[in-house]
C-alpha positions in Angstrom: 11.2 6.9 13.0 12.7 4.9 10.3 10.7 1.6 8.3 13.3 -0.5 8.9 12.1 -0.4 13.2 8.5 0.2 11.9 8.4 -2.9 10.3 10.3 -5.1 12.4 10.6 -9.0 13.6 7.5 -8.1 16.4 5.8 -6.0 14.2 5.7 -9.1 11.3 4.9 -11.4 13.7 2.0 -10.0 14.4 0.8 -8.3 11.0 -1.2 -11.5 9.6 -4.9 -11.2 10.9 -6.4 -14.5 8.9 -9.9 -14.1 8.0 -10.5 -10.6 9.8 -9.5 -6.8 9.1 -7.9 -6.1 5.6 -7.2 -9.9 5.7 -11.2 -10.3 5.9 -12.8 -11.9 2.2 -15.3 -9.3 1.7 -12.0 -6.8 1.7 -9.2 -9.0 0.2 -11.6 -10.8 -2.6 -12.3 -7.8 -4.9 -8.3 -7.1 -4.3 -7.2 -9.8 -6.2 -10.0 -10.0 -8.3 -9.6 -6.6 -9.7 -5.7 -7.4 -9.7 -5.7 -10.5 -11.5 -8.1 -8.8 -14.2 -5.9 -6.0 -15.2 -2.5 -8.3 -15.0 -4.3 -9.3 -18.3 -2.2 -12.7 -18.1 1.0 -11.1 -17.7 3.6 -11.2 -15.0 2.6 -8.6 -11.6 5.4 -7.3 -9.4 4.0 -5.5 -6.2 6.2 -3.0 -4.3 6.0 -3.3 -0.4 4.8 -6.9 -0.5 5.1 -7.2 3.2 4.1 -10.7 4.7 2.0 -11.7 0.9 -1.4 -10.5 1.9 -2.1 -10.0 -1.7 1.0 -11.9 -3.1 -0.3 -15.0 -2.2 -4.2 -15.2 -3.6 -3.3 -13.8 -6.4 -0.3 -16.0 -7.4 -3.0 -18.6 -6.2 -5.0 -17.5 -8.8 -2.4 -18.1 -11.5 -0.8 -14.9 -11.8 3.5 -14.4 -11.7 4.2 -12.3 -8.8 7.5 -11.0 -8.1 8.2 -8.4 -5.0 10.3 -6.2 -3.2 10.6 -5.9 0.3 12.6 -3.6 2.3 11.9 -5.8 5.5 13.5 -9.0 6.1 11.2 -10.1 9.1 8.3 -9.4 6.3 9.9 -11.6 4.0 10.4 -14.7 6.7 7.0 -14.2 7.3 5.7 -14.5 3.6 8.3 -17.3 3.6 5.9 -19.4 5.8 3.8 -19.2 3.2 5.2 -19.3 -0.3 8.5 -20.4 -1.5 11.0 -18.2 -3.3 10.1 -20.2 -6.7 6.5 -19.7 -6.1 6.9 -15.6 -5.4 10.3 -14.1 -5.7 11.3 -11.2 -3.8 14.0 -8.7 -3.9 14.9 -7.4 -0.8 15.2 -3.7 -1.3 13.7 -0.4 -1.2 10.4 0.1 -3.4 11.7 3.5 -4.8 15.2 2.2 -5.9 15.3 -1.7 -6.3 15.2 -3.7 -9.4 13.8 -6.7 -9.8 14.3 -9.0 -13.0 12.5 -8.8 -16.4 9.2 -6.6 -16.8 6.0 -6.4 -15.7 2.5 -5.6 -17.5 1.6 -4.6 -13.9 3.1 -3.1 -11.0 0.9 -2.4 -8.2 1.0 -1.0 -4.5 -1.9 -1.7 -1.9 -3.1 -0.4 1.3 -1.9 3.4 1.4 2.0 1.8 1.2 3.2 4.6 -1.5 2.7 7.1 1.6 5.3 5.2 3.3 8.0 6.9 1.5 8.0 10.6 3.6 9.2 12.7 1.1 7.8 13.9 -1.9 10.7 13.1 -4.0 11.0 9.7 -2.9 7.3 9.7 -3.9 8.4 10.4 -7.9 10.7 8.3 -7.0 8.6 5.5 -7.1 6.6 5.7 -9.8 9.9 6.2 -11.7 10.9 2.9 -10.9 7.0 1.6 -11.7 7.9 2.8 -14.8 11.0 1.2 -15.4 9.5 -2.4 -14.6 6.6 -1.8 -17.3 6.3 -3.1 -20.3 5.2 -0.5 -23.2 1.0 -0.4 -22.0 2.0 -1.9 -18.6 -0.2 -0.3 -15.4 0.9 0.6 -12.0 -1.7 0.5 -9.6 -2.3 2.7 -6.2 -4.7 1.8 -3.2 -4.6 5.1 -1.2 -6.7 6.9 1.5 -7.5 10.7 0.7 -6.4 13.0 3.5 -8.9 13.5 6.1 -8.1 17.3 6.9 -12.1 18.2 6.9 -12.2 16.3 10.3 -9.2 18.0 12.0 -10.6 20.7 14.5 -9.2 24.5 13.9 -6.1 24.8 15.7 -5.8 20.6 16.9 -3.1 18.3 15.3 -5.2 15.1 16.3 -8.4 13.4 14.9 -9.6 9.7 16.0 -10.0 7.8 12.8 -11.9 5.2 14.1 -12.7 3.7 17.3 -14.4 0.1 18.4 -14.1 -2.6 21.4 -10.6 -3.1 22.0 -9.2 -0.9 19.3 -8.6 3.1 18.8 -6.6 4.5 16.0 -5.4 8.1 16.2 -4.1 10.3 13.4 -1.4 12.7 14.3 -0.7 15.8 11.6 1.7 18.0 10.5 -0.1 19.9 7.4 3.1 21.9 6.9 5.1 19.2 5.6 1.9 17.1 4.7 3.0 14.5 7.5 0.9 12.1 9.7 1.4 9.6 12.1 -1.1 6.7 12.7 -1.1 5.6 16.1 -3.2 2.1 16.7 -4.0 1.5 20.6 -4.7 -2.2 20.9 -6.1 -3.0 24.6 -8.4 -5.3 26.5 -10.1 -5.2 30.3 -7.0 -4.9 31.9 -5.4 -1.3 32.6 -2.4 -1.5 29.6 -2.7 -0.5 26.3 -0.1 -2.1 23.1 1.0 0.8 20.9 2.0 0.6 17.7 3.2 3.7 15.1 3.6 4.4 11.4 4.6 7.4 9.6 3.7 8.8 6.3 3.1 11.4 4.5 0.1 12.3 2.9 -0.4 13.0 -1.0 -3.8 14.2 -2.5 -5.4 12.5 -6.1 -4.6 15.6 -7.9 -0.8 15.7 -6.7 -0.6 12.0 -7.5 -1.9 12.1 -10.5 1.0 15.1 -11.0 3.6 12.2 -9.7 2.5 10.1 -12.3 2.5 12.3 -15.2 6.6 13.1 -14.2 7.1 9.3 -14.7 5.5 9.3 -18.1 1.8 7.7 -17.1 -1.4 8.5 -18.0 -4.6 8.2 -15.8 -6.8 5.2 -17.1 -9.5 5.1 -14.1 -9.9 5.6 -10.4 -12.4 4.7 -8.5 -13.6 4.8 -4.4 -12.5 0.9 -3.8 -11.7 -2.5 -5.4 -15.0 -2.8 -6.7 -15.2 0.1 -8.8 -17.5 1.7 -6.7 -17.8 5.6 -8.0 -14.8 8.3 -6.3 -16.8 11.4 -5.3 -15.4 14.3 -3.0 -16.8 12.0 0.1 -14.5 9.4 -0.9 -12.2 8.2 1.9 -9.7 6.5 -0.3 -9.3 5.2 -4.0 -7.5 2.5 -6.4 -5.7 4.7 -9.5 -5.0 3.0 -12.2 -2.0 4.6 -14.2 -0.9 3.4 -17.7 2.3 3.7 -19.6 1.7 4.8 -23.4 1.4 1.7 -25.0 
């Protein structure tokens, strides 16, 4: 399964849930808010930028945000809402592409480093974080932590999380530290929508080990936007990495 048919026309078509989901305030507010803060006036560039979920407030905010994309539908989308003056994007892969000048922040949201299925693709990555940093710059992480205490001995499948309408299912492969998310979207009737994405899973401490290879330093994680507290029951965490200044 490749991103490029993961992330296609239908797929960013219907990715925009205005007002609800991870689009909801109470989830996107502290986002920006905490994104905006450590930009510290400078210029942002966000890898992945998909339809400007994030993009957008926070250029709205008055921040310079540049992207990268890999997926054009994605871009057309976040064309609807933003010029190419008002948030530049390079279409291109997040491990690889270059986008102009440099950054005092780069910054990746909702579990999108995990995206990238390999582990060296993962380096990758923060490699070319690194390189759009200026000296003291920060590259940001919003990631889930791997939910293996819930997988059954001997099962591959656990439901993450289950409501009217909606299931979500986790597929894994703990040899090669793969998952597959499968989201069931149905209503009364007797057909069900699928929709898939694949990813491999990384843990805080091997992350941190990523980041270290590409010359950062850990500044600060915590269990969400709001600086909440990351504890071993944490389900996922924003790392803040930081280039020696």
């Amino acid at each position: 399964m490749l991103q490029e048919d993961v992330w296609d026309a239908d797929t960013a078509r219907r990715y925009d849930t205005p007002g609800s989901g991870m689009f909801a305030p109470e989830v996107l507010g502290p986002t920006v808010e905490r994104l905006a803060e450590l930009a510290d006036g400078g210029r942002a560039l966000e890898l992945a930028i998909g339809t400007g979920r994030v993009a957008v407030p926070l250029a709205e905010r008055g921040v310079s945000v540049t992207g990268i994309e890999l997926s054009r539908p994605m871009i057309d989308q976040l064309r609807t809402k933003a010029d190419e003056a008002t948030i530049p994007v390079v279409e291109g892969d997040m491990a690889t592409a270059t986008a102009p000048g440099t950054y005092t922040l780069v910054y990746l949201v909702f579990n999108t480093i995990s995206n990238l299925l390999t582990q060296a693709r993962q380096v990758e990555c923060f490699r070319n974080a690194a390189r759009h940093l200026s000296p003291g710059g920060r590259f940001v992480i919003e990631l889930w932590v791997p939910e293996l205490r819930k997988l059954p001995p001997g099962q591959q499948a656990i439901v993450c999380q289950s409501e009217p309408g909606y299931i979500l299912v986790d597929t894994y492969d703990v040899l090669n530290q793969h998952v597959v998310s499968h989201h069931f979207g149905f209503d009364d009737g007797r057909q069900a929508e699928l929709f898939r994405s694949p990813h491999r899973y990384i843990w805080p401490a091997e992350l941190d080990l990523m980041a270290q290879l590409a010359g950062f330093e850990l500044e600060s994680r915590h269990a969400d936007w709001s600086g909440a507290e990351f504890t071993a029951a944490s389900w996922s965490h924003v790392s803040v990495y930081r280039l020696p200044g």
